[in-house]
Each structure stands twice: as C-alpha cells, then as structure tokens.
N, C-alpha and C positions, 0 to 999 in steps of 0.2 A: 566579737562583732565580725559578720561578714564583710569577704572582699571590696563584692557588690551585692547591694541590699538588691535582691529578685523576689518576686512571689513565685513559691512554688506551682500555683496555681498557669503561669507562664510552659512550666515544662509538662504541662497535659494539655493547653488550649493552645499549643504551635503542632503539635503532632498529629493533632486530631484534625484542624484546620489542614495540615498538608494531606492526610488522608483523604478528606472529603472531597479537597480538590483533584485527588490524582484520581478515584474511584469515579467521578465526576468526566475527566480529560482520557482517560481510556478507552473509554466507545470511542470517541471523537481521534482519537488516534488511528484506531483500529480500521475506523472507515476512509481515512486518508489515507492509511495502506493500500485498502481495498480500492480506492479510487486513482491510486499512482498506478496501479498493475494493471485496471481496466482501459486507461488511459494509455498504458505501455501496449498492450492488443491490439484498440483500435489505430495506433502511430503504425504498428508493426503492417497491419491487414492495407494500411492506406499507402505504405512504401510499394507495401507484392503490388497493390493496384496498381500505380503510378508505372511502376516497371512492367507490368504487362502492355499497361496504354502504350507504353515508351518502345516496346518490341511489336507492336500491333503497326504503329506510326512505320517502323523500320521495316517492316516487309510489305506493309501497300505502296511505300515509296518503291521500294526496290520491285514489286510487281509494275505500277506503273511505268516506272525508268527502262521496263521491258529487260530488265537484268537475265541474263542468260543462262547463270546456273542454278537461280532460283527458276527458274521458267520450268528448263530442264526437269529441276528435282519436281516440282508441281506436277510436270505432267507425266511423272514416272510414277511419280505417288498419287496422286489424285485419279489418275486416268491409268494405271499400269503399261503407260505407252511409254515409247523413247522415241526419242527425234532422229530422223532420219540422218543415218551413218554414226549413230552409237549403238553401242553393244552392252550388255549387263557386264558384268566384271567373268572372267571363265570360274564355273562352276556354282554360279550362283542363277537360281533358276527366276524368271518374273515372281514366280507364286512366293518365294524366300525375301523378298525384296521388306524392309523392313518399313513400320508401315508409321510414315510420318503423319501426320495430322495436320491439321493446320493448329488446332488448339499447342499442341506439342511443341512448337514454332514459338508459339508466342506465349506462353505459361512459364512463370519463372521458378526455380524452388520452390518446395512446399513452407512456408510459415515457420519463421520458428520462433514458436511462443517467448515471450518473456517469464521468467521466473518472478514470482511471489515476493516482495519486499519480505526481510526476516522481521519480523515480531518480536519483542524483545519478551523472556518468557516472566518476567515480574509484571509486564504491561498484556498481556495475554491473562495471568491471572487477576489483576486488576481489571480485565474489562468484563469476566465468563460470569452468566449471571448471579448462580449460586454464591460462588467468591465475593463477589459486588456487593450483595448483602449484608455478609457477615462483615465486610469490610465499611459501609457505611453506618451498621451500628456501632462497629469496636471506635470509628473517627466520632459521630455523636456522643458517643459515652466519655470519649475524654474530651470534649467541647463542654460537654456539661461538666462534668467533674471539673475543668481546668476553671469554669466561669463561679461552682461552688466555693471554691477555694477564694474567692474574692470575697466572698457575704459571711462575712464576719461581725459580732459586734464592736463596737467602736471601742479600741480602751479609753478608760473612763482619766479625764486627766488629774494628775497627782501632780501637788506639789513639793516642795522637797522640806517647805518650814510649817508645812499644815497639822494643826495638834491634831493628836489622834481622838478619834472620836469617843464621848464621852454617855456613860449611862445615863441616865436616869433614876437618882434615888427613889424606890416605891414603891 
C-alpha cells in the first residue's frame, strides 16, 4: 500500500497545466520588458528636456538681469565684437575665437540611453514562436494523457463471503 494513494494521472496533468500557463505568460512578459525600457527612453529624453528648459530659463534670466559676462561672451560670439577696453587673450586672433552658440549654451549631454531589461533565457525561449509550438503541444499532450489516466473502468465490487460463481449443468 502506498504512502499516499495519488493518481498517477496527477503527475502529467500539473506539468502540462504549468507549461501551457508559462507558454501562455511569456509573450506577456516579454512585452513588459519591452514596455519598461521604452518607458525608461521616454523618462530619459523628458529629464534632457526639462534640463534644457532649465538652462534656457538660466540665460534669458541672466540676459535680461543685463549680466555682464554673459553680455560680454554674446557679443564676442554672436557679433565677433568686444566691448570697448577689452582685448582677445594675446595670441589668439578674432577669427580663432571659439564659436559658442546659443544652442551650445543651453543643450545639455547627449542622452544616455537606458539598457534593455535582461530576459531571462528559459523565458526567451518560452516566448520565440517556433519554440511556443512545440511547447504548447508537448503541455496539451500531457493535459490529455494526465486526464486519460482518470477514465478507467470502475472495479467491479467484490465481496469477501460471495460464493464463486457457479456453471450451469448442460
């Protein structure tokens, strides 16, 4: 007598049932990947924004406020002129003057992407179509086989004082 009376039928129809579910929960994974990282881009692109506007605000203030050395650099860079009783630095000519922008001013680092959530590679192969296939017949096949295993005929009940059955003279 077993420990615990089980059907065997139990140890194909829980394996199969958790295949179908993961075969199932793999795209749906896969695109929560895919939507944490696109999500991480556009957080990323809306910081650069924000710190641009934020350095954009910081030199029209200081243009308005008539700030002197931003004045100065504007109109050495914007106009190639200098304000009367400056001088370029000795040996550096107008034409060499390095050539500020305004955009340059106020443009902050370039972006840096975020990396790609890892993919776990069991869940990679649980989601690729081909794989997906063969993986939702091999979990069907033992849902069914685990469900076969239950459809048995009934034993027939015996008693333990029942005479044994008798011919027929004839």
């Amino acid at each position: 007598m077993p420990l615990f009376p089980i059907d065997a039928g139990w140890l194909l129809l829980i394996p199969g049932l958790a295949l179908l579910a993961l075969t199932a929960l793999a795209p749906a994974w896969v695109d929560l990947v895919d939507a944490r990282h696109a999500r991480d881009r556009v957080l990323a692109r809306e910081a650069w924004q924000q710190e641009r506007q934020e350095r954009t605000r910081t030199l029209l203030a200081a243009i308005e406020a008539r700030d002197l050395a931003v004045m100065a650099r504007l109109a050495a860079v914007q106009r190639n002129t200098l304000p009367d009783g400056r001088a370029t630095l000795p040996g550096l000519e107008p034409e060499r003057l390095p050539n500020a922008d305004l955009s340059a001013w106020i443009t902050p680092p370039p972006i840096v992407e975020p990396a790609r959530g890892a993919l776990h590679p069991v869940v990679a192969t649980f989601a690729s179509f081909g794989a997906r296939l063969w993986l939702i017949a091999l979990g069907g096949m033992l849902v069914v086989a685990g469900l076969i295993g239950w459809i048995r005929p009934a034993p027939r009940p015996t008693t333990a004082f029942a005479a044994p059955p008798t011919r027929a003279a004839g």
